[in-house]
C-alpha positions as CSV (number, residue, x, y, z in Angstrom):
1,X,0.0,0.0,0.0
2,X,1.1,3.2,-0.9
3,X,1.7,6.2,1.5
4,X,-1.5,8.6,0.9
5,X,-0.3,12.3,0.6
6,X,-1.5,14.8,3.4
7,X,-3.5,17.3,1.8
8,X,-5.2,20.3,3.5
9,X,-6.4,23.6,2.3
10,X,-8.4,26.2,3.6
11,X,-8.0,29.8,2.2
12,X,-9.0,32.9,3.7
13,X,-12.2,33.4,1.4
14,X,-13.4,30.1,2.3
15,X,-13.7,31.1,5.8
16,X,-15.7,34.2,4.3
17,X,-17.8,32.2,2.0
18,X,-19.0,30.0,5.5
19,X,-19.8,33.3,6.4
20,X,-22.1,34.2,4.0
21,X,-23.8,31.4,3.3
22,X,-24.5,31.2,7.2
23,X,-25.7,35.3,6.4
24,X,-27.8,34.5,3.3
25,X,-29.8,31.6,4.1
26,X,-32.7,33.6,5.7
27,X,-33.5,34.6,2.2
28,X,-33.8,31.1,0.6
29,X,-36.6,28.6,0.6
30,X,-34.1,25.6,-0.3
31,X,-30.3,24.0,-0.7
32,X,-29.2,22.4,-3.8
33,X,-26.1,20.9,-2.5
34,X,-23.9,19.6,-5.6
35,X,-21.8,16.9,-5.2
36,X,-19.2,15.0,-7.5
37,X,-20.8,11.7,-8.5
38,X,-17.2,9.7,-9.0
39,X,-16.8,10.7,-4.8
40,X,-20.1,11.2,-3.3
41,X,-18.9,11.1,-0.2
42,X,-15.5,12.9,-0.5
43,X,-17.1,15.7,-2.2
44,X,-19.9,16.2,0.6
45,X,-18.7,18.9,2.9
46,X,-19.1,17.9,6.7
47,X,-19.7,21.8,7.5
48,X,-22.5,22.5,5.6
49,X,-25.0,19.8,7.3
50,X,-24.7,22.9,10.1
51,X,-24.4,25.8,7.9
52,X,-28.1,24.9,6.3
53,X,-29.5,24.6,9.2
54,X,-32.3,22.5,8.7
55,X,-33.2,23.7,5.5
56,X,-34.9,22.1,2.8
57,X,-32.3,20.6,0.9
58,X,-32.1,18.8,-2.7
59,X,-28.7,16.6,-3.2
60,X,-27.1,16.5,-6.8
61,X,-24.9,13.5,-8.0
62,X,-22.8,15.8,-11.3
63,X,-20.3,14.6,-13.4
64,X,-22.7,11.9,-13.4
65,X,-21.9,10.7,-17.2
66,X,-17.9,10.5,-15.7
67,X,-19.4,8.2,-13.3
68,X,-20.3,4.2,-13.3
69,X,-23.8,4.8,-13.9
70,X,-24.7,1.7,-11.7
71,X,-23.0,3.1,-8.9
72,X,-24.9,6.5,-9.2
73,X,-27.8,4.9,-9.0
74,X,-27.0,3.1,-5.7
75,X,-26.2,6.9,-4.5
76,X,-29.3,8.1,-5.3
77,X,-31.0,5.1,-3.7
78,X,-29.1,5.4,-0.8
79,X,-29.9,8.9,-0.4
80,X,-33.7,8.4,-1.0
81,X,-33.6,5.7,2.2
82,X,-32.6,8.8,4.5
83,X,-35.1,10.5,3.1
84,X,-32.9,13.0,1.2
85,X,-34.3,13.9,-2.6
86,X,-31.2,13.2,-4.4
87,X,-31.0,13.1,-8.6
88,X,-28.0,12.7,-10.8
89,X,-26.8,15.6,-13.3
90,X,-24.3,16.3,-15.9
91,X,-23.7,19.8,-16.9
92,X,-21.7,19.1,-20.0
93,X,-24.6,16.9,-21.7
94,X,-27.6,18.4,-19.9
95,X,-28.5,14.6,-18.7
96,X,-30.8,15.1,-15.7
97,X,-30.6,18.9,-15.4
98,X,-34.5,19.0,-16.4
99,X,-35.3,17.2,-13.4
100,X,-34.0,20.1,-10.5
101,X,-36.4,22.2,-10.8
102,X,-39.9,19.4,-9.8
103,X,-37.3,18.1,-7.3
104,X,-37.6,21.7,-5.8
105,X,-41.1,22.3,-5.9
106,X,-41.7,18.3,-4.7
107,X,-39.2,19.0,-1.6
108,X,-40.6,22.6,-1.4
109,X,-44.6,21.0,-1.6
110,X,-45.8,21.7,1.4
111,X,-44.5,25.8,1.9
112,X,-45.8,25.7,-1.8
113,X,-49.7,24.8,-0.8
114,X,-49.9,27.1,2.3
115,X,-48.9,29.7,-0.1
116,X,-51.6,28.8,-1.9
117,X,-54.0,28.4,0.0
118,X,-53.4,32.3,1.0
119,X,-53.9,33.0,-2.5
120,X,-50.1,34.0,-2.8
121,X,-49.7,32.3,-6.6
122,X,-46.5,32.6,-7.9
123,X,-44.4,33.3,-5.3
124,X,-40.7,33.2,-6.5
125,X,-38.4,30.4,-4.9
126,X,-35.1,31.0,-4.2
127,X,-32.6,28.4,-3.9
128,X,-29.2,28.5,-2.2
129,X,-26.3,26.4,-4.5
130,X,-23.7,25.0,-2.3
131,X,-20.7,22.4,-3.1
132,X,-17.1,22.4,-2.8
133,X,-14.9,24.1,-5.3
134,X,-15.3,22.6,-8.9
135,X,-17.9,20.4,-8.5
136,X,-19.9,22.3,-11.6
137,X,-22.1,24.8,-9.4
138,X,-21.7,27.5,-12.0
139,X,-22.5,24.9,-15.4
140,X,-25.4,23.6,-13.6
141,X,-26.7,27.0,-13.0
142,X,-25.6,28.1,-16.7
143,X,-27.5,24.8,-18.1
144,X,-30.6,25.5,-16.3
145,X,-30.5,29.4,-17.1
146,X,-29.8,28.1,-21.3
147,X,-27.3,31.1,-20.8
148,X,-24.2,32.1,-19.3
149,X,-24.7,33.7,-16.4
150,X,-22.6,32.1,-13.7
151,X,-19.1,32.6,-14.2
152,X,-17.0,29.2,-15.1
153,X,-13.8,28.0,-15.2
154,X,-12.0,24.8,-15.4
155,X,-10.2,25.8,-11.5
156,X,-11.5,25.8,-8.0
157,X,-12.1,29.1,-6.5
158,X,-13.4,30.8,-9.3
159,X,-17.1,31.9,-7.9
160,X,-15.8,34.5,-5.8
161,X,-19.6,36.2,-5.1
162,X,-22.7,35.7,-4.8
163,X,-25.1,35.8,-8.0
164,X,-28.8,35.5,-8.4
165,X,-29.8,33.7,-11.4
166,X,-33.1,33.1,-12.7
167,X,-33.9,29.4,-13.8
168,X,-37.7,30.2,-14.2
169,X,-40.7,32.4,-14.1
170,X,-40.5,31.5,-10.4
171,X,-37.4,30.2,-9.1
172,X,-34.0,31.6,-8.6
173,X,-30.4,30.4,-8.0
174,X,-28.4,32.0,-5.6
175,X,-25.1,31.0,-7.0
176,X,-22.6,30.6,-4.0
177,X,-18.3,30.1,-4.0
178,X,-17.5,26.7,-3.5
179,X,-16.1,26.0,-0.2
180,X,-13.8,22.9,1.7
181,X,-13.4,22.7,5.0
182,X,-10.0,23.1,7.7
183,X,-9.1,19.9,7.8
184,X,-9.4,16.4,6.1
185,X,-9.9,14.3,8.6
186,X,-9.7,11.1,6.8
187,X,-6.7,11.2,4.3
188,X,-8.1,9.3,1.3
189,X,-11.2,12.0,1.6
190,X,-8.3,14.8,0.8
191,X,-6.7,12.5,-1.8
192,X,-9.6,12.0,-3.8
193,X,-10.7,15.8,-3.6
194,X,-7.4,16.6,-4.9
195,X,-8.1,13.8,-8.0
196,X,-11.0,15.4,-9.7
197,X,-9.3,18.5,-9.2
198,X,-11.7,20.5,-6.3
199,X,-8.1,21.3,-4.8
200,X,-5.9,23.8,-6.2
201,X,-3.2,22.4,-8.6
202,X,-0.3,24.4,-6.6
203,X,-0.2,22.5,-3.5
204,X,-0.4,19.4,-4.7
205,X,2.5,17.4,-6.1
206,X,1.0,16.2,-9.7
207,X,3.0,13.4,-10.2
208,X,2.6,11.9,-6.5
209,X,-1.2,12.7,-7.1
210,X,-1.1,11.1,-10.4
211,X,0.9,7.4,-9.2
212,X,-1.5,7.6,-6.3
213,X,-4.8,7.5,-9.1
214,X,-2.9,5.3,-10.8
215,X,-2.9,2.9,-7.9
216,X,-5.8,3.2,-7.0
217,X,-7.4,2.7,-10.6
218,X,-5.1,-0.4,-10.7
219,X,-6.9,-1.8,-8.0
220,X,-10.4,-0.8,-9.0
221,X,-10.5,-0.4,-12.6
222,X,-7.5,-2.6,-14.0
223,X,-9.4,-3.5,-17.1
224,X,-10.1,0.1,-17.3
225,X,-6.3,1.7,-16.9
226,X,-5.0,-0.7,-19.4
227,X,-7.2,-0.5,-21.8
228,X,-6.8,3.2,-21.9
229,X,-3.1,3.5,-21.9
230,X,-2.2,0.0,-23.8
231,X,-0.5,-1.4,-20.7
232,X,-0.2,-4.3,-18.7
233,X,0.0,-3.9,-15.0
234,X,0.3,-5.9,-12.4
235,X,-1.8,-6.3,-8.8
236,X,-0.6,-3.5,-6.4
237,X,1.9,-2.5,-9.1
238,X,3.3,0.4,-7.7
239,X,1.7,3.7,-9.2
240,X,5.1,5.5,-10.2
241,X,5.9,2.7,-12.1
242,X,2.6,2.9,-14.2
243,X,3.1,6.3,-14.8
244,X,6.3,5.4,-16.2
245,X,4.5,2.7,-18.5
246,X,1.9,5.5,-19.1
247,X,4.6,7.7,-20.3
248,X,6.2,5.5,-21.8
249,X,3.3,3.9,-23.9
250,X,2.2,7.2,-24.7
251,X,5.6,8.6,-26.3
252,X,6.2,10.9,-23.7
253,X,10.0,11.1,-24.0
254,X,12.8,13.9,-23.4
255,X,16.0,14.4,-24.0
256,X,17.8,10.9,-23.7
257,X,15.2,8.6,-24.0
258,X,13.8,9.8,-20.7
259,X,10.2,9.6,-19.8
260,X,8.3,12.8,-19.3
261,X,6.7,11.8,-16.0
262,X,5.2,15.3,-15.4
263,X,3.5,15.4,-18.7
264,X,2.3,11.8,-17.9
265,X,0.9,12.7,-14.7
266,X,-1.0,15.9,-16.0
267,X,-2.6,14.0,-18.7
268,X,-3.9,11.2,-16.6
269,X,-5.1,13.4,-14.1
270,X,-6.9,15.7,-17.0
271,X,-8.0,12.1,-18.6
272,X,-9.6,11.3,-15.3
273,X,-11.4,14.5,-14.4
274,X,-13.0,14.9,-18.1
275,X,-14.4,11.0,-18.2
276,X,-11.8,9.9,-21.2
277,X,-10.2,7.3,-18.8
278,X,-13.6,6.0,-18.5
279,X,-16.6,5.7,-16.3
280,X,-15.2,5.7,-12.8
281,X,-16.6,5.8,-9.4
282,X,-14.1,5.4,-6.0
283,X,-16.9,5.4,-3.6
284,X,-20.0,3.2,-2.9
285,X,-22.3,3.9,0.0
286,X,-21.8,0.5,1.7
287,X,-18.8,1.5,1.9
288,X,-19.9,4.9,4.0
289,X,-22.7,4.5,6.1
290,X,-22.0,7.9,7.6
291,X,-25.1,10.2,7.9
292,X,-25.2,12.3,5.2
């Protein structure tokens, strides 16, 4: 078994984001928490089961066409025996985006008829947008809105304040900066943050990152990892060595024959996060019966 890496980051502005989120949610009816459906689990921030405060909330499995699709479905199973609404997304293909906005109004059913029933008719619902950096907050609200409204960029941090976005005659996004929290408790929960990219590039080694996906993938999705990069690995190969077959199989050579392993690592890492390696999911909720 590989060492896992220590990662931890918690910028100023995240401690300001908690702060407004904590400030603005007097003014919304709901919480669509978005999550990363390759690490349901990883990509759930802790902090915000408090932050929301008993809210209405509606849970969002994106990235969901990156994701084993049979795995998702156990998410959103899992979620729906707590109780929780919970449908799966995917910004880039607009699978499942055209279900948010019934899930809303179905969590948001009751509130909706004593409206009603005062004769207040189309009342607009606002709904708060929460999820840790690059996790597709601002494409989800872009997709919805058939418009680019919410800033986006391939990097985590770049939703620096809050936007109101209109999805609907009568509901609005409040579009929030995506936040982590102080500390990772559990190692493999920063590791796999780190993997589809929610944590900035700069403090993370790339090519330790990348031999740790590699083993990891090796282990999970052998099949997978070979078939992608035409290589033959062995059980609990260790993950440098892959990325030195990746490299390798891939032409990635320098000066002397040498293999490029920061140019291998980058492109798995980028393979992974955009769905070319394949379909890929690192956590099942068996295996994290946590409340959620």
């Amino acid at each position: 078994m590989e060492e896992i890496p220590s990662i931890q980051w918690f910028p100023g502005h995240m401690a300001k984001t908690k702060r407004m989120i904590k400030a603005l949610l007097p003014l919304v009816d709901a919480v669509a928490e978005i999550i990363d459906a390759r690490i349901p689990f990883s990509s759930k921030n802790p902090d915000l089961q408090n932050l929301i405060n008993g809210k209405p909330r509606v849970v969002i499995l994106n990235k969901c066409d990156t994701a084993d699709e049979t795995s998702v479905q156990k998410w959103i199973s899992w979620y729906n025996k707590q109780g929780i609404t919970a449908i799966a997304t995917d910004c880039r293909s607009g699978r499942g985006v055209n279900k948010f906005v019934p899930a809303i109004k179905t969590v948001l059913k009751d509130m909706l008829e004593r409206y009603e029933a005062k004769g207040m008719t189309g009342r607009i619902v606002r709904v708060m947008v929460v999820g840790v950096p690059n996790v597709g907050k601002s494409s989800f609200i872009n997709r919805l809105a058939k418009q680019k409204k919410a800033k986006v960029e391939d990097r985590p941090g770049v939703t620096l304040n809050k936007q109101w976005v209109k999805i609907a005659d009568d509901v609005e996004l409040l579009d929030m900066p995506g936040v982590l929290w102080p500390k990772f408790e559990d190692k493999l929960v920063g590791e796999r943050l780190a993997f589809t990219g929610a944590v900035k590039a700069d403090v993370v080694d790339v090519e330790a990152l990348a031999s740790r996906l590699l083993y990891v993938l090796n282990d999970m999705y052998k099949d997978t990892l070979e078939s992608r990069y035409k290589i033959t690995t062995e059980e609990s190969e260790n993950g440098y060595d892959i990325l030195m077959k990746v490299g390798k199989s891939r032409g990635m050579l320098i000066s002397g024959g040498e293999i490029n392993t920061e140019r291998a690592a980058i492109t798995v890492l980028d393979e992974f996060r955009s769905g070319k390696l394949g379909r890929i999911t690192l956590e099942l909720p068996d295996q994290r019966m946590e409340s959620l």
